[in-house]
GUPAMI-654499 format. One line per 2 residues: their letters; for each residue x, y, z of N, C-alpha, C. Coordinates in steps of 0.05 Angstrom, whole numbers, plus 5000, padded with zeros to 4 digits. Example, Ala and Ser with C-alpha at 12.3 -4.5 7.8 and 13.67 -1.06 7.14 Angstrom:
# GUPAMI-654499
AS> 5264,4886,5156,5246,4910,5156,5264,4934,5156 ~ 5257,4955,5142,5273,4979,5143,5258,5001,5157
This chain:
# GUPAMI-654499
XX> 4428,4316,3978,4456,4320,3972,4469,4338,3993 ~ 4493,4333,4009,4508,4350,4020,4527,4360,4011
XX> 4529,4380,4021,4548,4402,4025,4579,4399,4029 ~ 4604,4400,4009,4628,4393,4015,4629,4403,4038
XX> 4622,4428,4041,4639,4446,4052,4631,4461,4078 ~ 4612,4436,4085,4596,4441,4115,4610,4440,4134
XX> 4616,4460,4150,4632,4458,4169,4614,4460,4209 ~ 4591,4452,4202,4574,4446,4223,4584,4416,4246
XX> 4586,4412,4264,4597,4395,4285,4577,4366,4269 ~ 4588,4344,4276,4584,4320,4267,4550,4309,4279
XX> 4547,4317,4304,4528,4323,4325,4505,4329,4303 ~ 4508,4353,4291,4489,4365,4277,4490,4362,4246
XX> 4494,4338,4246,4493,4328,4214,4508,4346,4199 ~ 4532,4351,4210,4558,4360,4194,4572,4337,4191
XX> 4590,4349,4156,4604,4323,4147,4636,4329,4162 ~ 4646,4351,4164,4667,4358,4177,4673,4363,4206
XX> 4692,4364,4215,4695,4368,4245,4721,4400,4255 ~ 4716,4411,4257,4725,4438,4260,4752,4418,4278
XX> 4773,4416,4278,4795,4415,4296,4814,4440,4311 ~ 4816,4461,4296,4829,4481,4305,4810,4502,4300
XX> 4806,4515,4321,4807,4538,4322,4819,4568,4315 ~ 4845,4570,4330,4857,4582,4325,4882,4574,4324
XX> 4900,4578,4299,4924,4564,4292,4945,4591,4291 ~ 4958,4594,4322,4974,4615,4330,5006,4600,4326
XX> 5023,4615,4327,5053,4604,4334,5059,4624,4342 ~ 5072,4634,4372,5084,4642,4379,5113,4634,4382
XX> 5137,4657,4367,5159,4658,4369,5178,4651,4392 ~ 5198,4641,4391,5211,4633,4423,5223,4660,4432
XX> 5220,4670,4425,5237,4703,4433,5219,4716,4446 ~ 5195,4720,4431,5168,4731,4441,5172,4725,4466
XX> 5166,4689,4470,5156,4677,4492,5171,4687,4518 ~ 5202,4692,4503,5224,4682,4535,5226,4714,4546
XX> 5220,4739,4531,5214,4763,4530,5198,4769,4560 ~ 5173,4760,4543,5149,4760,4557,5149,4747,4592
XX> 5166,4721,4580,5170,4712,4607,5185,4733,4637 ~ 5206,4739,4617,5219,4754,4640,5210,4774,4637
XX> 5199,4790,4626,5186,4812,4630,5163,4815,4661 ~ 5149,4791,4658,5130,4780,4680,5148,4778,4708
XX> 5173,4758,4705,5188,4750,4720,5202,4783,4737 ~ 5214,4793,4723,5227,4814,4728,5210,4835,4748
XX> 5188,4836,4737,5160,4856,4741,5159,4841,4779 ~ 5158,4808,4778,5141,4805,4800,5160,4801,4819
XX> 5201,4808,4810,5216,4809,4831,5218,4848,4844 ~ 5219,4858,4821,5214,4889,4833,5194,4893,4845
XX> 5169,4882,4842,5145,4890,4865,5144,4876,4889 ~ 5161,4855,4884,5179,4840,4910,5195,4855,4932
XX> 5208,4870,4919,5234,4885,4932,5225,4910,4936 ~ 5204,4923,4923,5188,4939,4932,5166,4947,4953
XX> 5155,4926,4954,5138,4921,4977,5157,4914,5002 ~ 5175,4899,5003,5199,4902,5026,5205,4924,5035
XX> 5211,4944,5008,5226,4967,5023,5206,4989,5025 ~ 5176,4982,5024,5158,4997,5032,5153,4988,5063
XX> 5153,4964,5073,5149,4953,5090,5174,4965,5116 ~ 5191,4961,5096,5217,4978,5122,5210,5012,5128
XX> 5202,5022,5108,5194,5050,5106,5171,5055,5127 ~ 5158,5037,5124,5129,5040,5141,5137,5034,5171
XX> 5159,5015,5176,5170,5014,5207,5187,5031,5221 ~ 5201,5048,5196,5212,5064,5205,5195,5085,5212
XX> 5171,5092,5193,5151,5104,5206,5140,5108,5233 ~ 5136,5081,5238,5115,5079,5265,5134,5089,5288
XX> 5154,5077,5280,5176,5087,5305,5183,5114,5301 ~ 5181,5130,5285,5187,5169,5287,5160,5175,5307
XX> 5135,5170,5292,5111,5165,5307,5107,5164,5338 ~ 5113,5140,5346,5128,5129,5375,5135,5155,5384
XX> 5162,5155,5371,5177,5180,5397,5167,5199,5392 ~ 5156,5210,5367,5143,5239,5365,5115,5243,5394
XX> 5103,5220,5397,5084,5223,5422,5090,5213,5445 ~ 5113,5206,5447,5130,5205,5473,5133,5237,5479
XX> 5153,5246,5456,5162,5269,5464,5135,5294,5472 ~ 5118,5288,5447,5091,5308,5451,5072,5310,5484
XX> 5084,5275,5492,5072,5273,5526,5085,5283,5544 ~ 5113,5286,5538,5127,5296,5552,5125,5329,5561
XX> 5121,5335,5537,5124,5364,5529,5097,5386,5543 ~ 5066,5368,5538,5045,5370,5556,5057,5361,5584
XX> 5063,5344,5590,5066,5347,5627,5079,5377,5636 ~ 5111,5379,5610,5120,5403,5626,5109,5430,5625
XX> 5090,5431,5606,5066,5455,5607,5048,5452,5625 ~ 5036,5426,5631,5027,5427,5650,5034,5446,5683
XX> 5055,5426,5679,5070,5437,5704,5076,5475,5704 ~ 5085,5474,5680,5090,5509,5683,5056,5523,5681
XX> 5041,5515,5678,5010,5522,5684,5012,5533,5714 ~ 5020,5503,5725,5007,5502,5752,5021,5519,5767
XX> 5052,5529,5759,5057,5545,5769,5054,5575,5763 ~ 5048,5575,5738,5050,5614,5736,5010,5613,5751
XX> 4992,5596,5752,4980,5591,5769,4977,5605,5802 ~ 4999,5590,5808,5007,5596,5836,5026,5628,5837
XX> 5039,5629,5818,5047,5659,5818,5034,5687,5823 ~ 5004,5671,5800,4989,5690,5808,4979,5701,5824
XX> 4973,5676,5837,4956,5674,5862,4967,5682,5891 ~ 4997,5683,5884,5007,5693,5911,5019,5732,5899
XX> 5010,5736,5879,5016,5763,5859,4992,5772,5883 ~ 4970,5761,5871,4946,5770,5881,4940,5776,5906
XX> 4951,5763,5926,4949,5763,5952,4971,5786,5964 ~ 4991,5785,5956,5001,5803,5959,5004,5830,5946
XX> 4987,5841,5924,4979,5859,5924,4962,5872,5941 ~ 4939,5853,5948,4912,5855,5960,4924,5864,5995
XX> 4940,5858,6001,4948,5864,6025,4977,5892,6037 ~ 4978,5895,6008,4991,5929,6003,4973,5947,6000
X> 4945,5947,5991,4936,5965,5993,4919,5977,6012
């Protein structure tokens, strides 16, 4: 004798067949919510990443001229090296020949 109320797959000598699973209804409000919520979300990380992207170019270029200017700035130390350098060196010589 079986079981009304066997709810085992047909396969396995069940008399019933499970059809649903899960019997959800989502609301249309929920849905259109949700939707733009998604929608909305993946236009701001849109327009965000843009204006990170402009941020970051404006970057590279402060960058740029910051080691333009920083090369600049070593040559003219250089140069004033080479001369308090030579200052010395004619300090020196002409001391050396006063006394």
């Amino acid at each position: 004798m079986k079981d009304s109320c066997d709810t085992r797959p047909a396969e396995l000598g069940g008399t019933q067949k499970v059809t649903r699973v899960i019997d959800m209804k989502l609301p249309l409000t929920w849905l259109l919510t949700v939707a733009a919520t998604i929608i909305g979300g993946g236009f701001g990380l849109y327009y965000k990443l843009d204006r990170l992207g402009d941020d970051v170019t404006d970057m590279k270029i402060a960058v740029k001229s910051g080691n333009q200017a920083t090369a600049s700035v070593q040559g003219e130390l250089a140069i004033l090296r080479f001369r308090v350098e030579n200052l010395e060196a004619d300090k020196r010589t002409t001391q050396g020949g006063v006394r």
